[in-house]
N, C-alpha and C positions, 0 to 999 in steps of 0.2 A: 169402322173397326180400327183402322187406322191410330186413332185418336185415343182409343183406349189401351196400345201398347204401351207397356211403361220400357222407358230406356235405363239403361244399366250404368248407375255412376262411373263403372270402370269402363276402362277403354276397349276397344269389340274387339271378335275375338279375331281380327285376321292380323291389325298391329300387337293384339298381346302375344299372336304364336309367335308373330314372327322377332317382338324382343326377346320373348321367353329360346325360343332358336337358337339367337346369337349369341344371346348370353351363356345358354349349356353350348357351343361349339366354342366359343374364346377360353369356358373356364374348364372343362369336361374332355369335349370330343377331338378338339385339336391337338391338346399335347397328349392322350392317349394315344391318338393313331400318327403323331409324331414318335412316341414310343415305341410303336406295334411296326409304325415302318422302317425305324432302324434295327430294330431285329430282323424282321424279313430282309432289308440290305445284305445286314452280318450274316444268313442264311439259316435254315433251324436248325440245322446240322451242330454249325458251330454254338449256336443259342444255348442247346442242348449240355454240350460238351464242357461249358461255361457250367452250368446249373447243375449241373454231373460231380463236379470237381469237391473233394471232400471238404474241405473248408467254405466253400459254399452251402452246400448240402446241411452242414452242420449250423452255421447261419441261419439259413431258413428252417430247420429246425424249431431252433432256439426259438428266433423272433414269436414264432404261429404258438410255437408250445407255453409261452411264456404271457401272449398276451389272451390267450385262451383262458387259463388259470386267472389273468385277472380281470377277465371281463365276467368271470363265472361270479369270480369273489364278488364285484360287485354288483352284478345282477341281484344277488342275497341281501348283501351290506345295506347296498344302492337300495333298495325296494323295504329294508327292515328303516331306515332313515329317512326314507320318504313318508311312510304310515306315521312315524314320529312327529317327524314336521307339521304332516296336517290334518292330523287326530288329537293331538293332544297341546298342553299351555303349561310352560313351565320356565323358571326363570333360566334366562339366556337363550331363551328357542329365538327370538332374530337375530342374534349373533350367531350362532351354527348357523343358522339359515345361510347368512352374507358369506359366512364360512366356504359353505357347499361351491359356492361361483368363484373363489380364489383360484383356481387351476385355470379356469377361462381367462382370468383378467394376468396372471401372473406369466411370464416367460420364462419358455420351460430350462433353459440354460438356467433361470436364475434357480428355477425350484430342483434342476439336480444339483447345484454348488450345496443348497438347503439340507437338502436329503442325505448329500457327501457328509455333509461337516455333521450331519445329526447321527450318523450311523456311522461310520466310520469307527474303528479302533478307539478313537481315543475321542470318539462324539460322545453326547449326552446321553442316547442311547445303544450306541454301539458298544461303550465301555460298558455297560449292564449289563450287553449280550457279550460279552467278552469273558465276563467271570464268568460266565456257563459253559463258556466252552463255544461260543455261536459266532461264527464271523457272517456280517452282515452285508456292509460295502463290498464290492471286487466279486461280488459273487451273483449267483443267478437269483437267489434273494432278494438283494438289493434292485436287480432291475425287476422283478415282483412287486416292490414295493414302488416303485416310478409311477409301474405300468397300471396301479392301483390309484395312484394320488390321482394321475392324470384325465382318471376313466370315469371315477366315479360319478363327478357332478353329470352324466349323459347319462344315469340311471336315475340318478333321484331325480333330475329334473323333466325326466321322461315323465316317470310314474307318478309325481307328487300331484298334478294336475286332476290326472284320473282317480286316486285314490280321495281327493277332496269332491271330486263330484258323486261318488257313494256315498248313497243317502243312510244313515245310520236306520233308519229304519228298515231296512232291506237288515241286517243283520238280528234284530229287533225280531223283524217277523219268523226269522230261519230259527231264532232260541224259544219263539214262540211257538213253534212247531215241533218243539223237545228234539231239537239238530244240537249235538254237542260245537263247544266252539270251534274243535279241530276240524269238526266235521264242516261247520260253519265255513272255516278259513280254507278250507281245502274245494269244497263243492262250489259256493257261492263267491267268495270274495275272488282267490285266485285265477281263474275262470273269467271273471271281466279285467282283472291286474296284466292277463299273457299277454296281450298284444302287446302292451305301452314296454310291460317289462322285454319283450322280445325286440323292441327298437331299442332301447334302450342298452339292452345286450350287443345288437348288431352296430352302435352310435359307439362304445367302449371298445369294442373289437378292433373297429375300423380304426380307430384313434390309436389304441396300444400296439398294432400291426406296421401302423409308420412314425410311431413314437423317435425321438431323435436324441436331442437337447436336453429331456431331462435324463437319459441311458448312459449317457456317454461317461458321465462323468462318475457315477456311481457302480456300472459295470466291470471297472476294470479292463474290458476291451482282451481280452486274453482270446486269440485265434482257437479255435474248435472248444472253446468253454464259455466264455462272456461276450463272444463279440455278436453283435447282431446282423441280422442283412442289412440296415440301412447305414450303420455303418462303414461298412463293406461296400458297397454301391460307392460314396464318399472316399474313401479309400482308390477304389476304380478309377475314381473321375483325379484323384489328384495323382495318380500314376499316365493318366492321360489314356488309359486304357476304357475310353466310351463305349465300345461295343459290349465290352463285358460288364460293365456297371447298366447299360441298359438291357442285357441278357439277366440279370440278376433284378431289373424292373420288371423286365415281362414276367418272370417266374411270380415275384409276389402279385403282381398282379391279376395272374390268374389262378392262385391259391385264396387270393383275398375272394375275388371274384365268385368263386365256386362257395366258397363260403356262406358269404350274405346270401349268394341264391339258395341254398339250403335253410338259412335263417327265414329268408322272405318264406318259404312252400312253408314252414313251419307255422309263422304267421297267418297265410292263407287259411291252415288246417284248424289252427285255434280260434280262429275268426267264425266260419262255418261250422264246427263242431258249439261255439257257443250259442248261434242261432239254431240249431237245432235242440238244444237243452232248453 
């Protein structure tokens, strides 16, 4: 019996747990609960009082409200861009394509200097929006529009996968069934799209939550109007005021936290409500 076991190219599973271990404790679990215990030093009391304070408050505000709205935008964008990409054949579809991965390869300082100088007042599209009456840069807009560049390529490239392994005939047979398209896109297509698009939501969130380098420069940075927490955290740390810069980590971090767990149960529900359809 022996002899008929087949062994597994990868390596077993007592050296995989145990690099897999070290490696979420060096990259993950150590400077979280490096984190978690300099708050509990500073005490919750004070933690608190720190996260209390209205320019904080307003901070974290901002940051959650801001990258909400674009991780929403591009769960839509992201997922109408993904169907594009790999439904259809059109001249310059692999240039958009190499396009979508620019924000991964680009560094974010350089793409908010990009953003500054395009929208700004007297940018190429900021002077557009300007005869309308629309200031764009220095405003909560413009970090909108960051938290968008930034996000997107973690929806399409979520979804574009799943959406090319739907078999055109699955849509085929639901028109065959005299199902309207909407009915089509709503009942059948959508329905196998939730999960990837729901990573893809939660992969965008997470990223425009601790967005940094492209914010800063396009913001304007204006205390209880454009500045973000992670600015503010940065801020902390160059006043030398670490307790409060890490009181204002643990806050987002457990606003993030609650978050994606809310995202994951939602995942869970669309998963098993799919298997039951």
């Amino acid at each position: 019996m022996r002899g008929l076991v087949q062994k597994s190219p990868m390596p077993g599973f007592a050296l995989g747990m145990g690099i897999t271990l070290t490696m979420l404790s060096l990259v993950v679990i150590l400077p979280v609960g490096a984190l978690l215990f300099k708050g509990i030093s500073f005490g919750p009391a004070q933690v608190w009082g720190v996260v209390t304070q209205p320019r904080v408050l307003a901070a974290l505000f901002l940051s959650f409200k801001i990258a909400v709205y674009a991780a929403l935008f591009n769960l839509v964008f992201g997922t109408l861009l993904a169907w594009v990409l790999a439904r259809y054949e059109f001249p310059g579809r692999r240039l958009i394509d190499a396009v979508v991965d620019l924000p991964f390869a680009l560094p974010t300082a350089v793409a908010g200097i990009a953003l500054t100088a395009l929208y700004a007042p007297n940018g190429i599209f900021g002077s557009i929006a300007k005869d309308f009456g629309i200031k764009i840069a220095y405003t909560q807009w413009g970090i909108l529009i960051a938290l968008v560049f930034v996000g997107l390529p973690f929806v399409t490239r979520t979804v574009q996968p799943v959406i090319a392994e739907i078999e055109r005939e699955v849509e085929e047979a639901s028109a065959t069934l005299g199902a309207s398209r909407a009915y089509t896109l709503r009942r059948v297509i959508l329905p196998m799209l939730m999960p990837a698009a729901l990573t893809g939501f939660a992969l965008s969130l997470a990223r425009a939550v601790g967005e940094y380098g492209s914010v800063i420069f396009i913001a304007g940075n204006l205390p209880m109007k454009t500045e973000i927490a992670p600015l503010l955290i940065v801020i902390r740390l160059e006043e030398f005021d670490y307790n409060g810069a890490a009181a204002i980590g643990i806050a987002m971090l457990a606003i993030s936290f609650a978050m994606l767990l809310i995202i994951n149960l939602i995942q869970i529900w669309s998963r098993r409500r799919i298997g039951y359809v």
